[in-house]
C-alpha positions as CSV (number, residue, x, y, z in Angstrom):
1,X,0.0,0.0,0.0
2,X,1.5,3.5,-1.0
3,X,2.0,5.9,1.3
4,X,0.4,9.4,0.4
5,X,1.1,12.7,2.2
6,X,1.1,16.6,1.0
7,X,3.8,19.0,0.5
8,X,3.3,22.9,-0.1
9,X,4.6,24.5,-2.3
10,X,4.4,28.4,-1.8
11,X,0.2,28.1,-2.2
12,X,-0.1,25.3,-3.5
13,X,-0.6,21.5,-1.8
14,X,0.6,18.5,-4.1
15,X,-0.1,15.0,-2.9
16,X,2.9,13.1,-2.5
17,X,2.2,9.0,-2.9
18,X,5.4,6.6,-2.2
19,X,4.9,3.4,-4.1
20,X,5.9,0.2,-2.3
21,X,9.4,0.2,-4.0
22,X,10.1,3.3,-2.5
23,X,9.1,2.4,0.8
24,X,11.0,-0.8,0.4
25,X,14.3,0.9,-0.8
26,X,13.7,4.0,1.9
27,X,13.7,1.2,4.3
28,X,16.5,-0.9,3.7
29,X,18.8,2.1,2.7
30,X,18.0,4.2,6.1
31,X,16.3,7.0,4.5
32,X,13.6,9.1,6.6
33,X,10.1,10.3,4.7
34,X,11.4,13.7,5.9
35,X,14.6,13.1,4.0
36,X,12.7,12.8,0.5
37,X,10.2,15.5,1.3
38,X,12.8,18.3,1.7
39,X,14.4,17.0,-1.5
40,X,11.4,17.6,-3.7
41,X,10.4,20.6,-1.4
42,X,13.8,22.2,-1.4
43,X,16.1,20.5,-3.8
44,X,20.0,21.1,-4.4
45,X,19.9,20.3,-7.5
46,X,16.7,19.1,-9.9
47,X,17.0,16.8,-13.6
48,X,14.4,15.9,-15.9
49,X,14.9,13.0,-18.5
50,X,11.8,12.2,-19.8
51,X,8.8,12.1,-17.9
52,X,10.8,11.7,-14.1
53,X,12.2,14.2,-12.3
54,X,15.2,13.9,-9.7
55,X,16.1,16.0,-6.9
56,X,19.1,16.2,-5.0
57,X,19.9,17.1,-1.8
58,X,22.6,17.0,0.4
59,X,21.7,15.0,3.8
60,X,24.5,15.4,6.2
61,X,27.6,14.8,4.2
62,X,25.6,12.6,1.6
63,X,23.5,13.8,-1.3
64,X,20.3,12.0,-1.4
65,X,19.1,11.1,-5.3
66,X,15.2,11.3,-5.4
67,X,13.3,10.1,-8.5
68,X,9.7,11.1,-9.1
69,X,7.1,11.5,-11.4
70,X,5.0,14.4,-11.5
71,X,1.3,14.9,-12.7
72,X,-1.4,16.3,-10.5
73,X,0.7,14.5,-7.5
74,X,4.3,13.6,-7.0
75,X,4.6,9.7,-7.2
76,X,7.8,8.5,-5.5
77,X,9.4,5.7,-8.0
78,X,12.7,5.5,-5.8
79,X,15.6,6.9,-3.6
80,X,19.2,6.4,-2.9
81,X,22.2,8.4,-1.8
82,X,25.1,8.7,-4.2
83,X,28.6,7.9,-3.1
């Protein structure tokens, strides 16, 4: 089962939905919803390759690699921290 909060973005509220992969992969790599949220809220750095977007955000003295897809919500496809 996905896991759906909101972020806000200046007036606007996007639903944010983790599929199960994500929580799987947040799980076993230590990585805290809060974490992800402030990498799509406040991003480091942002890509776009096709349809996904990935944020980047340094988490202590790691950068944290968030892939999304955006459409009327943000749907978390993974996470992992580059080395």
């Amino acid at each position: 089962m996905a896991t759906v909060i909101k972020l806000f973005f200046a007036e606007i509220s996007m639903k944010v939905v983790f599929t199960l992969h994500a929580e799987e992969q947040m799980a076993e790599r230590k990585i805290v919803k809060q974490w992800v949220e402030e990498a799509i809220k406040q991003p480091d750095f942002i890509e776009k390759e096709g349809g996904k977007h990935y944020s980047m955000k340094k988490i202590n003295s790691h950068l944290l690699k968030v892939v999304y897809v955006k459409e009327n919500y943000i749907k978390v496809v993974t996470c992992y921290f580059i080395k």
